[in-house]
LOPA-926232 format. One record per residue (C-alpha): residue in three letters; chain; x, y, z. Coordinates in steps of 0.1 Angstrom, whole numbers, padded with zeros to 4 digits, always signed. Layout:
# residues N
+--------+--------+-------+-------+-------+
: residu : chaine :     u :     v :     w :
+--------+--------+-------+-------+-------+
:    ALA :      A :     X :     Y :     Z :
...
+--------+--------+-------+-------+-------+
This chain:
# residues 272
+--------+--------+-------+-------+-------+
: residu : chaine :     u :     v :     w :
+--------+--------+-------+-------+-------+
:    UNK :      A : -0164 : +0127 : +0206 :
:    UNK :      A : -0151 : +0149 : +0232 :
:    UNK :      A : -0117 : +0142 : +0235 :
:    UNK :      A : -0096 : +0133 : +0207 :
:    UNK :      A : -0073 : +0101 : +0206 :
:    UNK :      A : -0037 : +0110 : +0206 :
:    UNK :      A : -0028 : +0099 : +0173 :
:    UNK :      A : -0018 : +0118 : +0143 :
:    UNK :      A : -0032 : +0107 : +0110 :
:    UNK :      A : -0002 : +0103 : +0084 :
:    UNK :      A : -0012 : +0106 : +0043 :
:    UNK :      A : +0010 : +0113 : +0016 :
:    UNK :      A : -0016 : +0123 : -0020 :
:    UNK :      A : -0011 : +0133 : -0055 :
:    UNK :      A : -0042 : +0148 : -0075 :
:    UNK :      A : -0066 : +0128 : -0043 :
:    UNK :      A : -0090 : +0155 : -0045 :
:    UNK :      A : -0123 : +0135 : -0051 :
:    UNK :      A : -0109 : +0105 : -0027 :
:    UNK :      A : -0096 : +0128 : +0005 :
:    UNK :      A : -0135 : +0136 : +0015 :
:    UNK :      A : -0141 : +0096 : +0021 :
:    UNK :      A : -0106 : +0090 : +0039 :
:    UNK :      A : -0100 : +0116 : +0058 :
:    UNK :      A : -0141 : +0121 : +0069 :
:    UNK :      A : -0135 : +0088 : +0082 :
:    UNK :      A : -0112 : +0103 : +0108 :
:    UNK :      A : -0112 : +0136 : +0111 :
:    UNK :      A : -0129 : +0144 : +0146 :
:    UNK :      A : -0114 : +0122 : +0169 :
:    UNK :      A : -0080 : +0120 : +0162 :
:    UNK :      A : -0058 : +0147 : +0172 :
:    UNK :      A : -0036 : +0157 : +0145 :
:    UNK :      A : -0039 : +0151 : +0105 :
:    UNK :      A : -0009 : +0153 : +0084 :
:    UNK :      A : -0013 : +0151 : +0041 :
:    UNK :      A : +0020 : +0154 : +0026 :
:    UNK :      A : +0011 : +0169 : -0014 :
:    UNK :      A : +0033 : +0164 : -0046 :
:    UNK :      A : +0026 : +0179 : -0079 :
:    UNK :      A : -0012 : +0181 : -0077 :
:    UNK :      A : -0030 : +0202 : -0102 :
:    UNK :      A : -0066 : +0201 : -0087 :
:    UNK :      A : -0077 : +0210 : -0050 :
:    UNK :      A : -0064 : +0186 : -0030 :
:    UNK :      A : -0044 : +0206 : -0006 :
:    UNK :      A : -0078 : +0229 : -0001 :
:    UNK :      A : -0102 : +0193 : +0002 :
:    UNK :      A : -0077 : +0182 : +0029 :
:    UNK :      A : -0074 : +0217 : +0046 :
:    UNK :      A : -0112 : +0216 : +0051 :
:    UNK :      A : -0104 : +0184 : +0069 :
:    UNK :      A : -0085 : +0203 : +0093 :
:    UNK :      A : -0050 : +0186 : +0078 :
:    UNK :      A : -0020 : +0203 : +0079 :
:    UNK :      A : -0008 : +0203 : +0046 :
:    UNK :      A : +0031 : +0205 : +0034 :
:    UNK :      A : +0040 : +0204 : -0001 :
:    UNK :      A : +0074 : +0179 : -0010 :
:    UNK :      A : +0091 : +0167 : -0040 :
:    UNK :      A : +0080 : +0131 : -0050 :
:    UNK :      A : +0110 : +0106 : -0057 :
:    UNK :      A : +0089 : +0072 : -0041 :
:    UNK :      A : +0068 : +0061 : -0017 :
:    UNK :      A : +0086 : +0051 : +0009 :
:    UNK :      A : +0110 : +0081 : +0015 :
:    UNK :      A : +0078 : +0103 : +0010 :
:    UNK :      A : +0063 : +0083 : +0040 :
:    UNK :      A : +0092 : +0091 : +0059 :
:    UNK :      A : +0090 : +0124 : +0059 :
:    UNK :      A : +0053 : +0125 : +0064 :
:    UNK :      A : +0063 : +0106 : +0096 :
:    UNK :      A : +0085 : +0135 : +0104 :
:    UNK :      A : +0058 : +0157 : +0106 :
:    UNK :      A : +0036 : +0142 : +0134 :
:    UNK :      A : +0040 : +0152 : +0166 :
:    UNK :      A : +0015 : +0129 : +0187 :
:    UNK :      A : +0026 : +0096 : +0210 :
:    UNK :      A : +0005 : +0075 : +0180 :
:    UNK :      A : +0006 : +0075 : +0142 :
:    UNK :      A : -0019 : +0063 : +0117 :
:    UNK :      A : -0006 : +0056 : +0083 :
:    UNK :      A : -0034 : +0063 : +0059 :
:    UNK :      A : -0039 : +0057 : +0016 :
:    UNK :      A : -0058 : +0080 : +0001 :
:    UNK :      A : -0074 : +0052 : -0012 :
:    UNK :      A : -0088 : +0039 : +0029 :
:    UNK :      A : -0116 : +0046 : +0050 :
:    UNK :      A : -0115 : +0033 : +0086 :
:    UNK :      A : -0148 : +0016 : +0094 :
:    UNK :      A : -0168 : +0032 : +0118 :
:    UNK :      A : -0164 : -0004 : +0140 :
:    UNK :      A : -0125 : +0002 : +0133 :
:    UNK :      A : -0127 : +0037 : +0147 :
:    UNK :      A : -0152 : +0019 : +0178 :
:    UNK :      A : -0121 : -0008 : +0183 :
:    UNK :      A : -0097 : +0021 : +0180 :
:    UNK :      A : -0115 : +0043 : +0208 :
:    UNK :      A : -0116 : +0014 : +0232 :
:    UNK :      A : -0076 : +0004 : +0229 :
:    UNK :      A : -0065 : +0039 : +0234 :
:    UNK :      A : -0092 : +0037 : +0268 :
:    UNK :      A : -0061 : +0013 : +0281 :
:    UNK :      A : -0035 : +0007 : +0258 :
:    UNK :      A : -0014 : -0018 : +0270 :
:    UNK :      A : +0024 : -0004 : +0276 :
:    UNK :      A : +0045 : -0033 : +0264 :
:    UNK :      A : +0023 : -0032 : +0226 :
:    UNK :      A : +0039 : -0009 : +0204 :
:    UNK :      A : +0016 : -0015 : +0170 :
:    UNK :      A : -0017 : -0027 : +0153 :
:    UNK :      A : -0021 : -0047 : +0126 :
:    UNK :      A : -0055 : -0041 : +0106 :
:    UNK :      A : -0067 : -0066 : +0079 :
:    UNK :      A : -0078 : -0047 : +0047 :
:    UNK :      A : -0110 : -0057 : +0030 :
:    UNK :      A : -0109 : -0045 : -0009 :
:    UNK :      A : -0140 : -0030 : -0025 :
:    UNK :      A : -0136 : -0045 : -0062 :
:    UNK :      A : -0165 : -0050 : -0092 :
:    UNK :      A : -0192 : -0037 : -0068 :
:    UNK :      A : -0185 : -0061 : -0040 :
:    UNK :      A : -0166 : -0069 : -0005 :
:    UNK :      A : -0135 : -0093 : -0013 :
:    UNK :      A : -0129 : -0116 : +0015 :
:    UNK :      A : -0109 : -0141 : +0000 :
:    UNK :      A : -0084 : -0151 : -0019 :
:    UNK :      A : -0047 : -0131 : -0021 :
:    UNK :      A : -0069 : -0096 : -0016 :
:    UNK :      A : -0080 : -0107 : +0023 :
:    UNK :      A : -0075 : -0104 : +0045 :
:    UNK :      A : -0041 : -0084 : +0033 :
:    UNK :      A : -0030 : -0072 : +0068 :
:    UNK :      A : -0008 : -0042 : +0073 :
:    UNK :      A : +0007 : -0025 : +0104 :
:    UNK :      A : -0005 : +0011 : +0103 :
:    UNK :      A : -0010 : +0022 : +0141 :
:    UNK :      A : +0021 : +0023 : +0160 :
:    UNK :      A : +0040 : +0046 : +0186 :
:    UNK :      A : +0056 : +0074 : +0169 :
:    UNK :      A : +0089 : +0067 : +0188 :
:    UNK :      A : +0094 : +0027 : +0182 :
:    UNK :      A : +0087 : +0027 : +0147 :
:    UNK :      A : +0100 : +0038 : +0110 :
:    UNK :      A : +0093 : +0034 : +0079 :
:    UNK :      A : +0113 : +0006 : +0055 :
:    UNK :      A : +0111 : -0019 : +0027 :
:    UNK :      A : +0118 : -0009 : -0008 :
:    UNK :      A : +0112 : +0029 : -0023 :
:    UNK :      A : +0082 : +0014 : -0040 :
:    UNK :      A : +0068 : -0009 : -0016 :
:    UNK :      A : +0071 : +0004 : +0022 :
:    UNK :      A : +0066 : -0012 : +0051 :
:    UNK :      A : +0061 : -0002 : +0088 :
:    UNK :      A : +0095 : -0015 : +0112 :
:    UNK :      A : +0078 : -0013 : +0146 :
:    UNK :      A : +0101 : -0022 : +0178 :
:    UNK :      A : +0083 : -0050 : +0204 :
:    UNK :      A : +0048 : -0066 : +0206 :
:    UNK :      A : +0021 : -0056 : +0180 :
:    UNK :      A : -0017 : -0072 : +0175 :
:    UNK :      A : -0045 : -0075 : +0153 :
:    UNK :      A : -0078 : -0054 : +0156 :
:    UNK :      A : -0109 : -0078 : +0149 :
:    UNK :      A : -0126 : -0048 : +0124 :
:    UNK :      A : -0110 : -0039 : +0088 :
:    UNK :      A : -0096 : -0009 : +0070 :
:    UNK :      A : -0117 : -0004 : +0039 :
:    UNK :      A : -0098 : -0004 : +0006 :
:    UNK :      A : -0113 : +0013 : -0023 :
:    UNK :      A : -0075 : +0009 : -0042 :
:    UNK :      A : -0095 : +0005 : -0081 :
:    UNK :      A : -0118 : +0031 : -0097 :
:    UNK :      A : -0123 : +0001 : -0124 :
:    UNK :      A : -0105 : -0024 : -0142 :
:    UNK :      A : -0088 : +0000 : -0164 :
:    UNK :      A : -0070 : +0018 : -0134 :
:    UNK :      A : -0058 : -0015 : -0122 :
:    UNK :      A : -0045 : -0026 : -0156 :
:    UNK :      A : -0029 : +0005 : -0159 :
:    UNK :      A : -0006 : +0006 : -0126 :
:    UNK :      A : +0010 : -0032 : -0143 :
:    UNK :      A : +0036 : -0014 : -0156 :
:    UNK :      A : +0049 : +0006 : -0130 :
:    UNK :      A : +0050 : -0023 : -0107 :
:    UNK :      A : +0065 : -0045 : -0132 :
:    UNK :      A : +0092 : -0021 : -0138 :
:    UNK :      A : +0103 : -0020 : -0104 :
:    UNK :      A : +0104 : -0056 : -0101 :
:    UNK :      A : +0132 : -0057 : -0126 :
:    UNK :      A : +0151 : -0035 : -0112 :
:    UNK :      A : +0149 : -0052 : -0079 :
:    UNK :      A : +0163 : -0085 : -0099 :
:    UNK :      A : +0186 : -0067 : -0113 :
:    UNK :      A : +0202 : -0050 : -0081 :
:    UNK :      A : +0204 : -0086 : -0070 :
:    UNK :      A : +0215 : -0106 : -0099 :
:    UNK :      A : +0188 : -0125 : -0107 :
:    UNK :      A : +0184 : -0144 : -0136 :
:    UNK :      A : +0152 : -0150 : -0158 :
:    UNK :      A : +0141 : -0192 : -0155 :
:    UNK :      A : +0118 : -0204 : -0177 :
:    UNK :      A : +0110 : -0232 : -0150 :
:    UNK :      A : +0106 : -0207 : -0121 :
:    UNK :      A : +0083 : -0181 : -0143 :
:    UNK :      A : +0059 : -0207 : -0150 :
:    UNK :      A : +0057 : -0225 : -0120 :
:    UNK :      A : +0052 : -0194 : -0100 :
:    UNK :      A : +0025 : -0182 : -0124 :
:    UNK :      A : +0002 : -0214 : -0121 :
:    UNK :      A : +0006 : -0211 : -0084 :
:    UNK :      A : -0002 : -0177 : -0077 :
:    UNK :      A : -0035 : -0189 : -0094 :
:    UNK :      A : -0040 : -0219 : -0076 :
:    UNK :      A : -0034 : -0207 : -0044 :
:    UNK :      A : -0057 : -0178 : -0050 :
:    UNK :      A : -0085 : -0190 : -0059 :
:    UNK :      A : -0081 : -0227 : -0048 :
:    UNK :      A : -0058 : -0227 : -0017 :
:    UNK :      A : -0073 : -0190 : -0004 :
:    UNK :      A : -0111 : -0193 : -0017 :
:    UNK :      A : -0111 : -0170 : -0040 :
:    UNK :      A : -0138 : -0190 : -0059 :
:    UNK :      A : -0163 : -0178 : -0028 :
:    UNK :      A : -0161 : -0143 : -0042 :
:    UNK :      A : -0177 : -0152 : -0078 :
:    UNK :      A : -0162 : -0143 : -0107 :
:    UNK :      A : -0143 : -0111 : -0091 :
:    UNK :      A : -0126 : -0135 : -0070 :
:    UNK :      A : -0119 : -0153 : -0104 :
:    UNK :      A : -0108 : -0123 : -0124 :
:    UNK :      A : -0087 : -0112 : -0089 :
:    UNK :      A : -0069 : -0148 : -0090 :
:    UNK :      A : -0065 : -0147 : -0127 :
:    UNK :      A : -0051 : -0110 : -0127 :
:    UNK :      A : -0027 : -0118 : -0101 :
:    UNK :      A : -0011 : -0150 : -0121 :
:    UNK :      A : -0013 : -0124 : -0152 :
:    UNK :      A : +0004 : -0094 : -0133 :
:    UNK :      A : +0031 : -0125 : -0122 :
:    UNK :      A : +0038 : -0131 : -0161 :
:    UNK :      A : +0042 : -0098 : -0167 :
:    UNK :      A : +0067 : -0092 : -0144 :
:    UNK :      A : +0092 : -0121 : -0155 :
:    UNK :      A : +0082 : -0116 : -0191 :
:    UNK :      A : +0095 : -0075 : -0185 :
:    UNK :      A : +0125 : -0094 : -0168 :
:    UNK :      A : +0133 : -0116 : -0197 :
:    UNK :      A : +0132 : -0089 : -0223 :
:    UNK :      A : +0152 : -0067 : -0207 :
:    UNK :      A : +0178 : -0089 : -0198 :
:    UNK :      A : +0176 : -0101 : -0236 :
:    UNK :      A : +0177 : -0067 : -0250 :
:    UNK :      A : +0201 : -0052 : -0229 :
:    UNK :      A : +0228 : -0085 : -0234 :
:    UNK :      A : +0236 : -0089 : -0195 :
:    UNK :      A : +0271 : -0098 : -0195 :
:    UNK :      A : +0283 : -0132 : -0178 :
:    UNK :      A : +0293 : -0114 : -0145 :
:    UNK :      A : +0258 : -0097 : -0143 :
:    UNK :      A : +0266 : -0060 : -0150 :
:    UNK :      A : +0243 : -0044 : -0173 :
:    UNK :      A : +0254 : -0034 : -0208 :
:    UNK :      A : +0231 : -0007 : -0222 :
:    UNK :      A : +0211 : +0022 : -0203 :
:    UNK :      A : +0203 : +0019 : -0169 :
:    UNK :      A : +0162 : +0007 : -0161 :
:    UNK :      A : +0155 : +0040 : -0146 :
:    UNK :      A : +0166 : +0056 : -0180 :
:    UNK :      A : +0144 : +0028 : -0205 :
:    UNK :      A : +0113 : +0039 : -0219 :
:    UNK :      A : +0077 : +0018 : -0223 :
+--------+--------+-------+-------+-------+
């Protein structure tokens, strides 16, 4: 491609070595800047992204979000493209992305991509995994980053719209790195209830767990998928459980006073 699309490519990694080749080789060429923002890593990912032609800063790590927002900080093109270590933009993604930047229209300040996950050796296309959209191109200048430290969001200001073609979404090595990441998520969720009062209900844990099944792999045709899209609908009602079941035991153990206010350490001081 001769001339470069004036968007900057935004990535925040931590020890991505062996992923950055697929993620960023899916974009470096044709887009004008790439920024990786590095924590803590102890193998070579700021040299894999360098060869990438990424400009690489090093910042302390406190969550996702904020480290987003300073990644953001960085770019200096009209455009942004949020990136995971973890994506590869299709090569009919990167077509559809050449042809909106031909004529993008003025009043359509972001793009919404649908994310297709790669799980047990197969394409997910149904169920709560797709199509899993997310807003990740967007002007530079009508947009920010939001939502909670551990679950960010893109704020964009006006019209957005979907592209037709999918971000790919390699988020599992295997079933052991997905198990694994329960606990962090889980921990964060009670500390969200917690900043908001919430209380643990027997009635609401149990209703919410049978539906996130239902609707999974009923409601969303997850059953189309085979048994990954069984074991997807199943792990999400699980990873439900899990997260009221964290907020019942701490609430139990801790002896949350009548007015709310925690008695005992803090969450962010407990240990698994």
């Amino acid at each position: 491609m001769s001339e470069k699309l004036p968007v900057s490519v935004v990535m925040i990694a931590h020890n991505e070595a062996e992923r950055l080749p697929h993620s960023l080789g899916s974009v470096a060429g044709w887009v004008s800047e790439i920024i990786v923002v590095i924590n803590d890593c102890v193998d070579d990912t700021a040299a894999v992204a360098a060869r990438y032609g990424a400009t690489v800063s090093e910042h302390p790590f406190e969550n996702f979000r904020d480290q987003k927002r300073y990644a953001l900080k960085l770019a200096r093109q009209p455009w942004v493209l949020i990136l995971d270590a973890d994506e590869v933009v299709s090569p009919k993604l990167r077509m559809e992305m050449v042809s909106f930047f031909k004529h993008p229209p003025p009043e359509v300040n972001g793009v919404w991509f649908a994310r297709r996950l790669w799980f047990m050796g197969r394409w997910i296309r149904h169920g709560d995994s797709y199509p899993d959209r997310v807003l990740r191109l967007f002007r530079r200048a009508e947009a920010c980053i939001g939502g909670v430290p551990e679950h960010d969001k893109t704020l964009v200001r006006g019209r957005t719209l979907r592209f037709r073609h999918d971000l790919l979404h390699y988020s599992f090595d295997s079933i052991a790195d997905q198990v694994n990441k329960i606990s962090f998520f889980a921990e964060h969720f009670v500390q969200r209830s917690l900043e908001k009062n919430k209380r643990f209900s027997w009635l609401e844990t149990s209703l919410r767990v049978w539906w996130r099944f239902f609707r999974a792999y009923f409601l969303r045709g997850g059953f189309l998928d085979g048994f990954p899209g069984f074991y997807l609908a199943y792990f999400t009602s699980f990873y439900t459980l899990i997260r009221y079941a964290r907020l019942y035991e701490y609430l139990h153990l801790n002896k949350i006073a009548g007015d709310g206010k925690i008695l005992g350490n803090d969450l962010k001081n407990s240990k698994q």
